[in-house]
TORBABA-639884 format. One record per residue (C-alpha): residue number from 0; z, x, y. Coordinates in Angstrom, 2 decimals. Example, Ala and Ser with C-alpha at 12.3 -4.5 7.8 and 13.67 -1.06 7.14 Angstrom:
<atoms>
<atom seq="0" c3="7.80" c1="12.30" c2="-4.50"/>
<atom seq="1" c3="7.14" c1="13.67" c2="-1.06"/>
</atoms>
This chain:
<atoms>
<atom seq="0" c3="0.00" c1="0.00" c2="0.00"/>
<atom seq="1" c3="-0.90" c1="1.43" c2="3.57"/>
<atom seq="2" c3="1.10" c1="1.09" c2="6.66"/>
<atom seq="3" c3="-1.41" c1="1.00" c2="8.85"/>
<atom seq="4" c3="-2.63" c1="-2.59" c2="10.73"/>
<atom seq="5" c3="-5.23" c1="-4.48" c2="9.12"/>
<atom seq="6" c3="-9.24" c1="-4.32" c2="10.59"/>
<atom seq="7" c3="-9.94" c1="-7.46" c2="11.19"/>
<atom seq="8" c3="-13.40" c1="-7.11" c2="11.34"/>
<atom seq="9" c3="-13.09" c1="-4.81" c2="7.74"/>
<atom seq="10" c3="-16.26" c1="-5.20" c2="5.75"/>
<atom seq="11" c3="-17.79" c1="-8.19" c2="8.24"/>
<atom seq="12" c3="-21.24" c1="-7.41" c2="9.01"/>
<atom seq="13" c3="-20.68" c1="-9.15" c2="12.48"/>
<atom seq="14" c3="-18.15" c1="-6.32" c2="13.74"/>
<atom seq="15" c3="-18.36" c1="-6.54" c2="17.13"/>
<atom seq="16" c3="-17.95" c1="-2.40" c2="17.30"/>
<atom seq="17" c3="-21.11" c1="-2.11" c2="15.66"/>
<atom seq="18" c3="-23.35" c1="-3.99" c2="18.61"/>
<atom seq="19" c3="-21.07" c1="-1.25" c2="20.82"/>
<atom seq="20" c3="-23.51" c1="1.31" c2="19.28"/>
<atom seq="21" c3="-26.36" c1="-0.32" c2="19.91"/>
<atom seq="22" c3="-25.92" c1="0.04" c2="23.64"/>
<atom seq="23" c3="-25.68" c1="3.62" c2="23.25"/>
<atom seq="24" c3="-27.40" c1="4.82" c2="19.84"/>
<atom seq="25" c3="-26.06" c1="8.24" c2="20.20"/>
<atom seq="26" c3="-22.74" c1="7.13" c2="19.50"/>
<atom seq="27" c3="-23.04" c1="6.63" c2="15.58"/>
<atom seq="28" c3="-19.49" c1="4.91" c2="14.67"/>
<atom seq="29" c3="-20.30" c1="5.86" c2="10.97"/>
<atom seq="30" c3="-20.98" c1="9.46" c2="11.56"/>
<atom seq="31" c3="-18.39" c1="11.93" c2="10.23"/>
<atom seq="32" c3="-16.19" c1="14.11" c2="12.47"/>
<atom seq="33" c3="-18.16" c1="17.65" c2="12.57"/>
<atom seq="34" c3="-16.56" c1="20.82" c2="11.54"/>
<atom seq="35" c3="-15.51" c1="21.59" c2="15.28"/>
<atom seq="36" c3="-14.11" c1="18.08" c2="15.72"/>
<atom seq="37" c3="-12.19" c1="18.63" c2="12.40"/>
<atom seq="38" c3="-10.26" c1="21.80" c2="13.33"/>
<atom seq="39" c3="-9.75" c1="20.03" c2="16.63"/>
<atom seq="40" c3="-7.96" c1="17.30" c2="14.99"/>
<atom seq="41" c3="-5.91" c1="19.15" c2="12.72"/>
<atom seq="42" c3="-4.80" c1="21.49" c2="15.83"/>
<atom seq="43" c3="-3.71" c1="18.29" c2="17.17"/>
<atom seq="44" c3="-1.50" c1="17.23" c2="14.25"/>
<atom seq="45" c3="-0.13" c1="20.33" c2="14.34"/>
<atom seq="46" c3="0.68" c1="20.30" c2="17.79"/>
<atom seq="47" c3="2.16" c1="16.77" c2="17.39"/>
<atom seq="48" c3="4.36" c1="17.95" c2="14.61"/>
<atom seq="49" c3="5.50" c1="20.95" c2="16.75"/>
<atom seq="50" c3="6.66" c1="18.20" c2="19.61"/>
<atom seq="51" c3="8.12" c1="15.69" c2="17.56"/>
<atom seq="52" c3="10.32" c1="18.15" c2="16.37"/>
<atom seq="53" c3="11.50" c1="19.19" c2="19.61"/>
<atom seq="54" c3="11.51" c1="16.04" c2="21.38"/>
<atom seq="55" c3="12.17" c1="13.29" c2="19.12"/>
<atom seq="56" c3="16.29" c1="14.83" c2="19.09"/>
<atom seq="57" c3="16.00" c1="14.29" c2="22.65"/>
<atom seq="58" c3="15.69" c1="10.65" c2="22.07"/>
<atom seq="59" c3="11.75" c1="10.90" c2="23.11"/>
<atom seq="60" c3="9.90" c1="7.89" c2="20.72"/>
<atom seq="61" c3="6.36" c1="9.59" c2="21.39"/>
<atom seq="62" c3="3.46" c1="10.41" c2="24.18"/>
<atom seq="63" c3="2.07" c1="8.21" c2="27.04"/>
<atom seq="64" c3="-1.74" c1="8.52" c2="27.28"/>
<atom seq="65" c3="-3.80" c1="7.07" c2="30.15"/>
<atom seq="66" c3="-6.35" c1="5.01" c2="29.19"/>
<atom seq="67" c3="-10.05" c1="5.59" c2="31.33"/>
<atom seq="68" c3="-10.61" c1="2.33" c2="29.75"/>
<atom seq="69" c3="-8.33" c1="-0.17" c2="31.07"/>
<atom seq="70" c3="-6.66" c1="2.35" c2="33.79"/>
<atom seq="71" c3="-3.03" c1="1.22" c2="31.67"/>
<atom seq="72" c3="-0.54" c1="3.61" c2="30.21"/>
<atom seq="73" c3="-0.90" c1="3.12" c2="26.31"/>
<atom seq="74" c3="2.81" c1="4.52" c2="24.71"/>
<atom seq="75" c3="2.36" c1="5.72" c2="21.10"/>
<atom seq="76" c3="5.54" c1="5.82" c2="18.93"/>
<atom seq="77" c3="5.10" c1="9.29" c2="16.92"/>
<atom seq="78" c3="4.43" c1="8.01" c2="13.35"/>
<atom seq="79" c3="1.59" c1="5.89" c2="14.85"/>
<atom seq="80" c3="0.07" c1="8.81" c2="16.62"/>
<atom seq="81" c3="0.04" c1="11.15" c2="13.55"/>
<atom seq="82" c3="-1.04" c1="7.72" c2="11.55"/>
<atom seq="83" c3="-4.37" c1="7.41" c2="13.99"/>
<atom seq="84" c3="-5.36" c1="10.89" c2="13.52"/>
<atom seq="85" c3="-4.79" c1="11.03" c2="10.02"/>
<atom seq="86" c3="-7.10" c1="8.40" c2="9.70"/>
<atom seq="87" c3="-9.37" c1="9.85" c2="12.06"/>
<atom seq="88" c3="-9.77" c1="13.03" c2="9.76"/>
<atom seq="89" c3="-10.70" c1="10.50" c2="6.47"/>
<atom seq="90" c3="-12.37" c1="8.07" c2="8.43"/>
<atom seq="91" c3="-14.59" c1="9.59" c2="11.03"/>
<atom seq="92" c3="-13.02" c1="7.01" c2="14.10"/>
<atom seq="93" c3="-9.59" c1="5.84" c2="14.82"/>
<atom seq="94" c3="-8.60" c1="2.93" c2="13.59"/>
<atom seq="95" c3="-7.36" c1="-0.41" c2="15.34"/>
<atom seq="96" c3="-3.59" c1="-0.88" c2="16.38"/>
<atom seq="97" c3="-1.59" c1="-2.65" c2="18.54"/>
<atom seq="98" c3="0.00" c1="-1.58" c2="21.17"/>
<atom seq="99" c3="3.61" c1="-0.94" c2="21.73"/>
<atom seq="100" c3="5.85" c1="-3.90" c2="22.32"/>
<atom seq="101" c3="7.67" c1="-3.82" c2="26.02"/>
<atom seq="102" c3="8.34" c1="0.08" c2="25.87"/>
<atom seq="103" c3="10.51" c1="1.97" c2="27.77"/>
<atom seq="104" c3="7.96" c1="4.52" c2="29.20"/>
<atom seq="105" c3="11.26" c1="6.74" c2="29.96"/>
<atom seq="106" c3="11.18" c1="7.36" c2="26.48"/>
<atom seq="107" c3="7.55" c1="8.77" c2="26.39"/>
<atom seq="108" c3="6.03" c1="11.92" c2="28.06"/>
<atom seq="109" c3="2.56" c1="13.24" c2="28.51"/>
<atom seq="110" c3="0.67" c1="15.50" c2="26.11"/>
<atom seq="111" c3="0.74" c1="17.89" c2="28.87"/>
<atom seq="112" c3="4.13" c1="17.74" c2="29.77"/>
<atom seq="113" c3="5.08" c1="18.34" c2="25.62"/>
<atom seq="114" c3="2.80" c1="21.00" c2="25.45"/>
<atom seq="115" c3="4.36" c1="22.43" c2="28.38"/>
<atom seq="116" c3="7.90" c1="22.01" c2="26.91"/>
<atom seq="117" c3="6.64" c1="23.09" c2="23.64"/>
<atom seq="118" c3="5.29" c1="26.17" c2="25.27"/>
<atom seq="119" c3="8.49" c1="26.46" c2="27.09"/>
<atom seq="120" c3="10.83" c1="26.67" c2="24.26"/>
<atom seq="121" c3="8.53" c1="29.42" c2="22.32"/>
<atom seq="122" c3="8.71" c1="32.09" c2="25.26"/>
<atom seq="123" c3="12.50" c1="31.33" c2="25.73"/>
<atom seq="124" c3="12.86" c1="32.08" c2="21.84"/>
<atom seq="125" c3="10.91" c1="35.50" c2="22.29"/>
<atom seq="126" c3="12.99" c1="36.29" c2="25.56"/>
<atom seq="127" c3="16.04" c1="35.43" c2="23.53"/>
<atom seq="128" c3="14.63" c1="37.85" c2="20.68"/>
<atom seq="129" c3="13.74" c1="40.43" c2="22.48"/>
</atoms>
């Protein structure tokens, strides 16, 4: 059994996403990720391991990530985030979901701002070694 939401449109042959690639043909939704997306996906799930593990003890739930889409803050709870691009590595595109009931966005921060914490802790640790 898999945790992740239900398509709704799994298997219909009048998915809505699929009339999305018709208005731009270059965008193949069945395509798999190439080599170069791979790696940068994997990079990613490392990098979201490395912050969960140093933020989620500081009572941080996951990342905030601005949509260009909707111009709307979309909070993503860690296990959903590592879900998405787990599924974008087997599956070529991510997958649906809903998004996060009434969150507190105080308990959210920025890829940028956990990569910069992330970065933050690693030199302190090889000042501290040194």
């Amino acid at each position: 059994m898999s945790d992740e939401p239900i398509d709704p449109f799994a298997d219909d042959p009048e998915d809505p996403a699929y009339e999305l690639a018709q208005l731009d043909p270059s965008e193949d939704l069945d395509a798999p990720l190439s080599l170069h997306e791979r790696e940068e996906v994997l990079a990613e799930l490392g990098d979201l391991d490395v912050f969960r593990t140093l933020l989620e003890p500081r009572g941080y739930r996951g990342l905030v990530v601005d949509c260009e889409g909707c111009a709307e803050p979309h909070f993503f709870d860690w296990d959903l985030l590592t879900g998405n691009l787990r599924h974008l590595l087997n599956e070529g595109r991510t997958r649906v979901h809903e998004p996060a009931f009434a969150p507190d966005p105080s308990c959210y921060v920025s890829w940028d701002y956990a990569r910069g914490y992330a970065d933050g802790v690693c030199e302190a640790s090889e000042a501290q070694d040194a």
